[in-house]
N, CA, C and O atoms as a DFTB+ gen file, in Angstrom:
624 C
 N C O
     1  1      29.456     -14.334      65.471
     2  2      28.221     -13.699      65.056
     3  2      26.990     -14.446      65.565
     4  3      25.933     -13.980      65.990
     5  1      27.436     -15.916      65.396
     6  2      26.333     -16.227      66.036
     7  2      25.748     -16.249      67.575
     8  3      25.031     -17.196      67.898
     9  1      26.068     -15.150      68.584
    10  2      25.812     -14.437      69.932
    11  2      24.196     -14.022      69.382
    12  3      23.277     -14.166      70.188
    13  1      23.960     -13.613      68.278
    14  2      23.063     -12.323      67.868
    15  2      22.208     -13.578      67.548
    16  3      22.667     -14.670      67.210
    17  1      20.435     -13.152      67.758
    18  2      19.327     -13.960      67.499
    19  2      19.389     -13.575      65.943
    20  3      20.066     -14.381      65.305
    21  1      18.931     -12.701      65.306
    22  2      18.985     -12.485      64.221
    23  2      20.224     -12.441      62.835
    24  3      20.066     -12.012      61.692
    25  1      21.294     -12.982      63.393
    26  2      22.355     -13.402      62.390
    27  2      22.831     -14.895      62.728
    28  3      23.108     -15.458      63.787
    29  1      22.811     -15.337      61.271
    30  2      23.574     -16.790      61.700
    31  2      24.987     -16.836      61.462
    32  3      25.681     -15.823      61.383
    33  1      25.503     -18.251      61.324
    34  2      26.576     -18.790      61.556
    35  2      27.681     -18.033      60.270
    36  3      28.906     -18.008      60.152
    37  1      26.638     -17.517      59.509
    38  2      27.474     -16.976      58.285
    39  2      27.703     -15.327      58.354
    40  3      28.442     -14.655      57.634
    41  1      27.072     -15.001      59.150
    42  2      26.795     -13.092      59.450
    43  2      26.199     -12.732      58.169
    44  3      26.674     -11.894      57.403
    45  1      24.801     -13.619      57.911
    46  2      23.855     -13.338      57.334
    47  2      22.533     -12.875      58.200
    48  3      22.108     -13.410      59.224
    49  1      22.035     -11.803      57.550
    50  2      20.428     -11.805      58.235
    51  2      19.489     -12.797      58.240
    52  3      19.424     -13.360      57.147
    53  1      18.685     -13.248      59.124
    54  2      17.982     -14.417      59.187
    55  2      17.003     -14.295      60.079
    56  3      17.116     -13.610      61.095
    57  1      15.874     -15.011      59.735
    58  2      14.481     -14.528      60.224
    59  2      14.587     -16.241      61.552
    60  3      14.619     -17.419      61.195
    61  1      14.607     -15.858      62.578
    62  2      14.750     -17.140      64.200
    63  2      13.431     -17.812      63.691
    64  3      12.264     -17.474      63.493
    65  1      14.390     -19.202      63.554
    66  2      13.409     -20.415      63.765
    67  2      12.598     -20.293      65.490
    68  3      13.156     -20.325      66.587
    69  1      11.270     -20.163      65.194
    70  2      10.345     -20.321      66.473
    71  2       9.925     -21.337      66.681
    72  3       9.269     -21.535      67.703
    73  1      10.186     -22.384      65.712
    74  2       9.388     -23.755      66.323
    75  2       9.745     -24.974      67.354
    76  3       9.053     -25.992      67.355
    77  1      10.959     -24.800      68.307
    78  2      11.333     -25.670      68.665
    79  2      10.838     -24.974      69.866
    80  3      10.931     -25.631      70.904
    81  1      10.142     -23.343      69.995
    82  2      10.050     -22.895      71.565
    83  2       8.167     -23.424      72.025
    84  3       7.207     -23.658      71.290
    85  1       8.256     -23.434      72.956
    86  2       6.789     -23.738      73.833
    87  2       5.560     -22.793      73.154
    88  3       5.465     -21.566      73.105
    89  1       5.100     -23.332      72.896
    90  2       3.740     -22.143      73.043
    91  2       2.831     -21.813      74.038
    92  3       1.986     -22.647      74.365
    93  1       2.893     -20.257      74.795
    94  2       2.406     -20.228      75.368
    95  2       1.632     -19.054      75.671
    96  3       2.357     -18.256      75.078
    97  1       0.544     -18.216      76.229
    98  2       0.449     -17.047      76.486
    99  2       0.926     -16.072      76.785
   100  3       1.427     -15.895      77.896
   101  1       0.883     -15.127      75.787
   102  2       2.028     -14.059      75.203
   103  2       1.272     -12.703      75.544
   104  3       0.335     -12.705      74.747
   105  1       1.198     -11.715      76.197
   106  2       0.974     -10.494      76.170
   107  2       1.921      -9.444      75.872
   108  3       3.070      -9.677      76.248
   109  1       1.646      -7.976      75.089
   110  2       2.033      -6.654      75.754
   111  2       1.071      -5.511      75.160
   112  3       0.116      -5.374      74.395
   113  1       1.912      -4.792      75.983
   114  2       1.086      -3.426      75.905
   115  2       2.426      -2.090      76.171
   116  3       3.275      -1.853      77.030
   117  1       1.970      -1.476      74.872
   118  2       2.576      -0.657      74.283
   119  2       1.626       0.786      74.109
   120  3       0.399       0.793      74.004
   121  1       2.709       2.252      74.107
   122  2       2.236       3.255      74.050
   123  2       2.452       4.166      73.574
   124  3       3.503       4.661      73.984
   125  1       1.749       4.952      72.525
   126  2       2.455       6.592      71.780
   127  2       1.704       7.384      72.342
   128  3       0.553       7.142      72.704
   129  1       2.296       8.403      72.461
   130  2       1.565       9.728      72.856
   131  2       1.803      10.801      71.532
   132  3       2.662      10.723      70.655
   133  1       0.526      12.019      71.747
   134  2       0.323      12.605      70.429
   135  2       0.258      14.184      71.186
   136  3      -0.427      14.231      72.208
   137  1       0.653      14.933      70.923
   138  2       0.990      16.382      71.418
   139  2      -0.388      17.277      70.325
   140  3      -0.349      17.026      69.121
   141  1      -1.181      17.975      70.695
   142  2      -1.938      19.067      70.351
   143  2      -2.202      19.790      71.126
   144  3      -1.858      19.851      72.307
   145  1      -3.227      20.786      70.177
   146  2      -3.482      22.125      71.084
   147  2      -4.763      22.030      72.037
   148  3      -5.766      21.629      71.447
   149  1      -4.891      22.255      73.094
   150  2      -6.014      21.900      73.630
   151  2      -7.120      22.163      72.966
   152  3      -7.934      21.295      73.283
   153  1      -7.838      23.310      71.797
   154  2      -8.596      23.128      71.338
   155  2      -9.144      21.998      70.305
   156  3     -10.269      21.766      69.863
   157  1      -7.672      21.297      70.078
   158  2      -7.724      20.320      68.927
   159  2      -8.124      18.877      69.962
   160  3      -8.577      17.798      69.579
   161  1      -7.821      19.255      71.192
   162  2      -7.546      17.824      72.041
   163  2      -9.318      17.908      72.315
   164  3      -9.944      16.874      72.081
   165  1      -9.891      18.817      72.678
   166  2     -11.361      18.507      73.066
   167  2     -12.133      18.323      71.835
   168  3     -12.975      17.425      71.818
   169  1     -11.885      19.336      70.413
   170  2     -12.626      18.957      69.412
   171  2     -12.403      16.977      68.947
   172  3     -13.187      16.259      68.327
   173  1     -11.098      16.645      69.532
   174  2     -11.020      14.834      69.085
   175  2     -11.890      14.196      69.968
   176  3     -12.719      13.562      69.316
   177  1     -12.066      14.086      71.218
   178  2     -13.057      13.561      72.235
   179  2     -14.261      14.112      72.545
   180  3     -14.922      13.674      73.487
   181  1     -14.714      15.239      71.706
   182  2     -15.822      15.626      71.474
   183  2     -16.806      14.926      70.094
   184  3     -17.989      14.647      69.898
   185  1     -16.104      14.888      69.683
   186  2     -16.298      13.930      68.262
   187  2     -16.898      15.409      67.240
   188  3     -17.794      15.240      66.413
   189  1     -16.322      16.646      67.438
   190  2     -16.339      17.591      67.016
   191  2     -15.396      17.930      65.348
   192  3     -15.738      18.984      64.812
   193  1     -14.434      17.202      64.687
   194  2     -13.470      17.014      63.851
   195  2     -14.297      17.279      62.605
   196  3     -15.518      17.129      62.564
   197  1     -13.367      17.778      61.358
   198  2     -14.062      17.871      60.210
   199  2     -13.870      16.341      59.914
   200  3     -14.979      15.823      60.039
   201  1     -13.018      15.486      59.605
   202  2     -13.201      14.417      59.322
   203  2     -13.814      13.287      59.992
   204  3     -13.510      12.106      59.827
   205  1     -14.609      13.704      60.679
   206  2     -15.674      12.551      61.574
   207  2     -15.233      11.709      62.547
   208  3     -14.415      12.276      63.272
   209  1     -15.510      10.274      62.934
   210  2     -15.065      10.117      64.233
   211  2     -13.628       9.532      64.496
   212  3     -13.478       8.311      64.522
   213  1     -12.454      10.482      64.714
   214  2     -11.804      10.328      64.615
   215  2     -11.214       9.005      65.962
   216  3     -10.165       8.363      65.915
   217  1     -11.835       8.966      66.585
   218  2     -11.691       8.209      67.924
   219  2     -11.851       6.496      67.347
   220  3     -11.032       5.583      67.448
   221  1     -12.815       6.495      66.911
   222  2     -13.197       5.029      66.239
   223  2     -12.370       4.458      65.137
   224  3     -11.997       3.284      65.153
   225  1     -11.979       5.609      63.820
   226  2     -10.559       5.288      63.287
   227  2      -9.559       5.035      64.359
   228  3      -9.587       4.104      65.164
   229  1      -8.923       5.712      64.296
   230  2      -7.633       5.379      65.078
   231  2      -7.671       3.834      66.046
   232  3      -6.640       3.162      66.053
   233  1      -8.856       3.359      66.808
   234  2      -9.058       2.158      66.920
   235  2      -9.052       1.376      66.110
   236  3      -8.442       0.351      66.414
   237  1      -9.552       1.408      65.009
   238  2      -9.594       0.108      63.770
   239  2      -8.120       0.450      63.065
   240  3      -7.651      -0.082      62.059
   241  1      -7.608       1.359      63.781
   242  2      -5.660       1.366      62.788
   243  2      -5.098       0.701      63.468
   244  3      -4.306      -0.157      63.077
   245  1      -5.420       0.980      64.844
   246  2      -3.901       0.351      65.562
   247  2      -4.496      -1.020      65.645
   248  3      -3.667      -1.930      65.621
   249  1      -5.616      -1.326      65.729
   250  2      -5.801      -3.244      65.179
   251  2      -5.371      -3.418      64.301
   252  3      -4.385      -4.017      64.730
   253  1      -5.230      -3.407      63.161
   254  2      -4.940      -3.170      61.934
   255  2      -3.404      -3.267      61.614
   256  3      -2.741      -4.025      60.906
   257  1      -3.099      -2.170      62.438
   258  2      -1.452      -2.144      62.594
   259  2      -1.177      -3.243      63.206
   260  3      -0.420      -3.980      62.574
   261  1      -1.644      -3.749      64.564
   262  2      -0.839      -4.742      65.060
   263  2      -0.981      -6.352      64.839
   264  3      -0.281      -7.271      65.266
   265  1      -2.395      -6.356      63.837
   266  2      -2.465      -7.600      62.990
   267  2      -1.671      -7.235      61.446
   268  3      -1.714      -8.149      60.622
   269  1      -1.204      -6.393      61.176
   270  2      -0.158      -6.221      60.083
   271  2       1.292      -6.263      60.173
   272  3       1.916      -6.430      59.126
   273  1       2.063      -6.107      61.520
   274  2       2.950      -5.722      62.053
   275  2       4.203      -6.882      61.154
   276  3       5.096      -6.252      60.586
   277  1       4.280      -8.324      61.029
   278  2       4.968      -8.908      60.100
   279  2       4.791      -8.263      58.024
   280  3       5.669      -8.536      57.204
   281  1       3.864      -7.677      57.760
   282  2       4.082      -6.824      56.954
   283  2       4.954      -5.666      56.835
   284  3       5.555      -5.215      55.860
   285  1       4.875      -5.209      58.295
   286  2       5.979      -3.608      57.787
   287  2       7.173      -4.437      58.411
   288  3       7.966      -4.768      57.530
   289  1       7.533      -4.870      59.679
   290  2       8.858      -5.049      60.893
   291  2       9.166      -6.590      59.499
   292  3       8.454      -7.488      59.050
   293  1      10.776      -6.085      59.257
   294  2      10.950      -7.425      58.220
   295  2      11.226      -9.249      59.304
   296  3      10.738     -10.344      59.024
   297  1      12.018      -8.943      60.317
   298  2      11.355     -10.614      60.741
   299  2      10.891     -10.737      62.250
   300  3      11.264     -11.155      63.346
   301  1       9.664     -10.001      61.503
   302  2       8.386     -10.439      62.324
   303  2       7.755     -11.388      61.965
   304  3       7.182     -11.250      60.884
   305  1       7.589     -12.746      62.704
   306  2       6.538     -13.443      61.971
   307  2       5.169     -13.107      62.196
   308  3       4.709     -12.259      62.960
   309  1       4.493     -14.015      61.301
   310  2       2.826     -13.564      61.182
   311  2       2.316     -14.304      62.271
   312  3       2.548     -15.504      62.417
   313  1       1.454     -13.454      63.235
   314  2       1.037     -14.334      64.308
   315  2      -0.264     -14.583      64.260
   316  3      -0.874     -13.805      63.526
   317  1      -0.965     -15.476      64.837
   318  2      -2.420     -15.903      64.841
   319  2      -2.786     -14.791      66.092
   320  3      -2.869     -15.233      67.238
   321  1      -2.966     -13.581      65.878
   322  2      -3.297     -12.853      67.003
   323  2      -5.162     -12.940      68.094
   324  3      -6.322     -12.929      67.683
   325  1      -4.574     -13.020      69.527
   326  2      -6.612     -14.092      69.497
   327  2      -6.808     -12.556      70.289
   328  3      -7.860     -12.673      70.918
   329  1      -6.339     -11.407      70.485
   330  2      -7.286     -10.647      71.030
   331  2      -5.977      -9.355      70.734
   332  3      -4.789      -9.659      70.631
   333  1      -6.636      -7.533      70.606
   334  2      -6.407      -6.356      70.686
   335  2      -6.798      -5.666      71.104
   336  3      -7.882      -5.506      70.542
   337  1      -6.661      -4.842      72.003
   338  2      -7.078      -4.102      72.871
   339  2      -6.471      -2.670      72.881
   340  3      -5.269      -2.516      73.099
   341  1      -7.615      -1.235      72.557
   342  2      -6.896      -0.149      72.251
   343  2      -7.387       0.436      72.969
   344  3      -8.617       0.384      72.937
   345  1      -6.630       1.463      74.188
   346  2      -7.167       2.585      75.197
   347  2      -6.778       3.657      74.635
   348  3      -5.603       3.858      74.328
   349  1      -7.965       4.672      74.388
   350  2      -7.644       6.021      74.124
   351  2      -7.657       6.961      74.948
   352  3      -8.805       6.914      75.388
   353  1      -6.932       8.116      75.649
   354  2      -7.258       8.606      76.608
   355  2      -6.328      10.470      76.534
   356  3      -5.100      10.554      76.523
   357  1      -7.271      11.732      76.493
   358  2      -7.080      12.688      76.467
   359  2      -5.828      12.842      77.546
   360  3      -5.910      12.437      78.706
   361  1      -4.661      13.488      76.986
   362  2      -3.969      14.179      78.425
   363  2      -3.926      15.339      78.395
   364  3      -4.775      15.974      77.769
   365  1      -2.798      16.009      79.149
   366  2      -2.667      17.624      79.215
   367  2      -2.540      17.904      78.285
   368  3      -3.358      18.718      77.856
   369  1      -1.322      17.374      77.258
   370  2      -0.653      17.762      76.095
   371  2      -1.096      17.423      75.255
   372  3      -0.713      18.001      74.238
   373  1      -2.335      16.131      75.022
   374  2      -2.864      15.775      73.847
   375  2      -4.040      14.250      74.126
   376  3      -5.106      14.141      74.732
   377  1      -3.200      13.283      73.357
   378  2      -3.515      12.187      73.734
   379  2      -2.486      11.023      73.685
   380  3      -1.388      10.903      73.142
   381  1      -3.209      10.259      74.411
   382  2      -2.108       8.621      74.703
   383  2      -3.009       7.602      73.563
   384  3      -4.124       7.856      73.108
   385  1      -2.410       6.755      73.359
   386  2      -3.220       5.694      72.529
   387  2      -2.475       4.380      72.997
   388  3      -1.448       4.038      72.411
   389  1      -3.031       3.572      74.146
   390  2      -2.248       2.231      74.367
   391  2      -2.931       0.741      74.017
   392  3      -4.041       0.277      74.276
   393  1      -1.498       0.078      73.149
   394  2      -2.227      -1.042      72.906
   395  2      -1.875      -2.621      73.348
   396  3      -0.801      -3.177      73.121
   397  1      -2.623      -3.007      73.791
   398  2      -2.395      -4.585      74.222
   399  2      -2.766      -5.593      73.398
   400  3      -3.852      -5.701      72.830
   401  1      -1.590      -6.526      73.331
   402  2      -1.779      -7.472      72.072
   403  2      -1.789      -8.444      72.599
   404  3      -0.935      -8.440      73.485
   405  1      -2.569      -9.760      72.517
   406  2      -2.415     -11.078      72.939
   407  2      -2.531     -12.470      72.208
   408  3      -3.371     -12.542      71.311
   409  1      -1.897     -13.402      72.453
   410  2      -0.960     -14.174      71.621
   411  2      -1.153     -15.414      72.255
   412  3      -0.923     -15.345      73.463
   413  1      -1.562     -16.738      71.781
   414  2      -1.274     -17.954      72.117
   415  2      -0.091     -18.509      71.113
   416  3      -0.508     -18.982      70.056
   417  1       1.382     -18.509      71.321
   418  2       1.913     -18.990      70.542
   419  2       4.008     -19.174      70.692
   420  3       4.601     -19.346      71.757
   421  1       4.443     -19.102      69.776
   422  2       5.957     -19.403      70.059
   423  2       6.774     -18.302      69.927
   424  3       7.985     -18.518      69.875
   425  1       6.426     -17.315      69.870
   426  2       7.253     -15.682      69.819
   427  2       6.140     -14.683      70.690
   428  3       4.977     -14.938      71.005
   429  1       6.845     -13.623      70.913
   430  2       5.861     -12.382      71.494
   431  2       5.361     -11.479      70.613
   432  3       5.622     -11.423      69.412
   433  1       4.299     -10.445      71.522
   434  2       3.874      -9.495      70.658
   435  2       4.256      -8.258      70.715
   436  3       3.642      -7.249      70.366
   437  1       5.600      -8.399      71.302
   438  2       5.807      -6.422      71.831
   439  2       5.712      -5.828      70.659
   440  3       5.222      -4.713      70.837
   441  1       5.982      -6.063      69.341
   442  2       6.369      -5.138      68.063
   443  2       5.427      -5.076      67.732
   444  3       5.188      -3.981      67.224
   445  1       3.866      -6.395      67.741
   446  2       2.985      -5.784      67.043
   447  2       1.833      -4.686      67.972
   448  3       0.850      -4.069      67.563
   449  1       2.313      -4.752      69.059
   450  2       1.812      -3.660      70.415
   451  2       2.220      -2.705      70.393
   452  3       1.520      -1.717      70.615
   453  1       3.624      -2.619      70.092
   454  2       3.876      -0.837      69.636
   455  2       3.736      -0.402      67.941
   456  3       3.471       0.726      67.525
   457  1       3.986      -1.588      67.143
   458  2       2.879      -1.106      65.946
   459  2       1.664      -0.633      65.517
   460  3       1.441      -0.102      64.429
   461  1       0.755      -0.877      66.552
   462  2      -0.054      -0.778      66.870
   463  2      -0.767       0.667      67.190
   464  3      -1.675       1.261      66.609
   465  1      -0.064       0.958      68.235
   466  2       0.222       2.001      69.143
   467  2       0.740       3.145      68.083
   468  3       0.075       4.180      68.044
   469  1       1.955       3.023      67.166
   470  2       2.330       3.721      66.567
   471  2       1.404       4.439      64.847
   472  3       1.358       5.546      64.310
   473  1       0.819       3.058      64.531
   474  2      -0.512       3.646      63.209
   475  2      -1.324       4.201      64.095
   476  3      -1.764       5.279      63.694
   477  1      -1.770       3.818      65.363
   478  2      -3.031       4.684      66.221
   479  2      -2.410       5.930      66.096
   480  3      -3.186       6.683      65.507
   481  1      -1.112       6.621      66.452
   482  2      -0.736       7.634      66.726
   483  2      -1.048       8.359      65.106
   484  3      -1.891       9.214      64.833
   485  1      -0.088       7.707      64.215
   486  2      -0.522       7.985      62.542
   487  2      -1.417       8.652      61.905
   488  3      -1.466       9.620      61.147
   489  1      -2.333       7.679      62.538
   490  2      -3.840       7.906      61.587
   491  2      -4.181       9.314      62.946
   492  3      -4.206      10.528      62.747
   493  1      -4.297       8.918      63.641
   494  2      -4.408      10.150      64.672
   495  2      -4.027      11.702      64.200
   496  3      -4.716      12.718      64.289
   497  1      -2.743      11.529      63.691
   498  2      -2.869      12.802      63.275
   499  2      -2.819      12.526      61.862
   500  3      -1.753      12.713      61.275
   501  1      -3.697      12.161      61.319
   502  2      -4.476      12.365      59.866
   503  2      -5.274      12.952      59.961
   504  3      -5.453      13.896      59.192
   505  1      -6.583      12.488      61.507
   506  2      -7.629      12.632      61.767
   507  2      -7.542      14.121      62.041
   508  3      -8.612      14.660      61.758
   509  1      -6.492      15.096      62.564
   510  2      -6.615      16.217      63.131
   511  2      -5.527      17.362      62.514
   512  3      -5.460      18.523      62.917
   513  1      -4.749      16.810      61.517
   514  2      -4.124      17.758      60.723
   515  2      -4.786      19.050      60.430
   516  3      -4.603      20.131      60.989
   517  1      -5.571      18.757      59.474
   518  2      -6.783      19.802      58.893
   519  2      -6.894      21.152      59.874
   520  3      -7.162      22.265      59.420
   521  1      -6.622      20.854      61.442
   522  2      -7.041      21.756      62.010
   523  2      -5.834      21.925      63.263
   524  3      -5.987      22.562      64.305
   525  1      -4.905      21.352      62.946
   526  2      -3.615      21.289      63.766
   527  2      -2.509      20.717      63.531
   528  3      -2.114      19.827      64.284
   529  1      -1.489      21.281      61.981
   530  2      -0.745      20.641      61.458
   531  2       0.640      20.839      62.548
   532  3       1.650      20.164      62.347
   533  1       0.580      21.701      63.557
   534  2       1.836      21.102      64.752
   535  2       1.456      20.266      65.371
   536  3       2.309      19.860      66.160
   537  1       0.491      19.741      65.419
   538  2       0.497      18.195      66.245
   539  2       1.582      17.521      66.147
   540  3       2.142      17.853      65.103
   541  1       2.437      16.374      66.969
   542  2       3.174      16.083      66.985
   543  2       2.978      14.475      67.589
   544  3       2.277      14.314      68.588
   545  1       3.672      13.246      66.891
   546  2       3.450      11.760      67.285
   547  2       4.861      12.058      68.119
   548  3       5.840      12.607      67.612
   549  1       4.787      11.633      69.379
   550  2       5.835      11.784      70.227
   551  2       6.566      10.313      70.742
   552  3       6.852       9.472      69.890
   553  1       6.745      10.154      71.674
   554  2       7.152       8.858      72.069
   555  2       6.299       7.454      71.157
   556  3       5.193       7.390      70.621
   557  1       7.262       6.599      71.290
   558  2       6.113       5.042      71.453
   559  2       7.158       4.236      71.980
   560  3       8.299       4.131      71.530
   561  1       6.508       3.493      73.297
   562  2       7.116       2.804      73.841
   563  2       6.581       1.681      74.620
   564  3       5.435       1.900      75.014
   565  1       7.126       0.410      74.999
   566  2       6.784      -1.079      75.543
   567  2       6.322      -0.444      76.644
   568  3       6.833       0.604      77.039
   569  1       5.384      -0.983      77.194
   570  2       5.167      -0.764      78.671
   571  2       5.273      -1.825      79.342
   572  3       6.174      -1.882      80.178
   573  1       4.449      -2.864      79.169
   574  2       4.862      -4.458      79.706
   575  2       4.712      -5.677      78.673
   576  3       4.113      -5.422      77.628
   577  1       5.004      -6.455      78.790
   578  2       5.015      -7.531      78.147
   579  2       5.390      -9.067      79.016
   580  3       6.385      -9.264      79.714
   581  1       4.270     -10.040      78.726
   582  2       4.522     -11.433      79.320
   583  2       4.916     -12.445      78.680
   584  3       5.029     -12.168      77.486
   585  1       5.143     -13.353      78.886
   586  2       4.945     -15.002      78.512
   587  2       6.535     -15.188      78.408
   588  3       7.441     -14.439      78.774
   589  1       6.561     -16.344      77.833
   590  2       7.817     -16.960      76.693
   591  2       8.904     -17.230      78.084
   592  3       8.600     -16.948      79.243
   593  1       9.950     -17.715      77.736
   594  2      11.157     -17.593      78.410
   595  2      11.807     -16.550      79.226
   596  3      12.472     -16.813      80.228
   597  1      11.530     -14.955      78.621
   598  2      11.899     -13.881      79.619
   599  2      10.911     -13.496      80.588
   600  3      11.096     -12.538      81.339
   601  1       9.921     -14.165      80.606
   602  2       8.893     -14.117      81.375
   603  2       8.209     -12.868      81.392
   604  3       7.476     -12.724      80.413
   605  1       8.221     -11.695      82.390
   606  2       7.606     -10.863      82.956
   607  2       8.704      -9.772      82.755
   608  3       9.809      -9.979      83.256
   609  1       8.423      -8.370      81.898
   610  2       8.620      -7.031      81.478
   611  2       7.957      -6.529      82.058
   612  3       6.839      -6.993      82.285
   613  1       8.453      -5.133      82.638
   614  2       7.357      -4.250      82.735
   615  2       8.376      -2.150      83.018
   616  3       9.073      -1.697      83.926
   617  1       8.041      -1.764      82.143
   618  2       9.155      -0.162      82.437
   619  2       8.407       0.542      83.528
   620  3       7.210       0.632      83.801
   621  1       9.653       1.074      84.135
   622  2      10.277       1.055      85.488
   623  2       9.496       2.578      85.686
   624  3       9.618       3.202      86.741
């Protein structure tokens, strides 16, 4: 059992000692996409919504989310996160919401980058229910991620 990072010697669950690894500069960037109707997709980037600016929420969630991310993911540790970064961007089908998390420290941030990514998507459609309850939170997925021992991620 003990092959597995997260079980020890007993095939108990167990949260990985991080302190014996390097600390070093940690990135990723992670992405959900959100499916609406095109009238719902221009009323969100119009800042047209009954519930107001829905663009500026969804930024302060997925920070939020990905400085919370050891709250919901159970062994996640809590990281000293030194920067978040959220791109919002209209597509055909709706919108993308991608987030980049960055990290001086002894673990990565992919989980709290697609946590991130994933309350942006959330609150997203909170923001646009009211007026498009088929909206749909679709994918969320890693896009790249740096640092640590595996070095350099990035989907193909």
């Amino acid at each position: 059992m003990s092959d597995f990072s997260h079980i020890d010697d007993n095939g108990e669950v167990t949260m990985v000692n991080v302190g014996g690894k390097s600390t070093t500069s940690r990135a990723a960037r992670a992405r959900a996409m959100i499916e609406m109707l095109p009238t719902t997709r221009d009323a969100l980037f119009d800042g047209s919504l009954p519930k107001g600016d829905a663009i500026a929420t969804v930024r302060i969630a997925a920070i939020q989310g990905a400085k919370r991310t050891s709250d919901l993911i159970p062994l996640c540790h809590p990281l000293a996160i030194d920067g978040v970064q959220v791109d919002i961007a209209a597509t055909d089908g709706g919108a993308s919401i991608e987030v980049e998390v960055l990290v001086t420290g002894r673990t990565g941030v992919e989980m709290e980058a697609m946590t991130g990514a994933a309350i942006g998507a959330l609150t997203m459609y909170d923001m646009i229910k009211g007026v498009d309850r088929g909206a749909r939170v679709g994918s969320v997925e890693l896009l790249t991620k740096s640092g640590g021992a595996s070095g350099e991620w990035h989907r193909g």
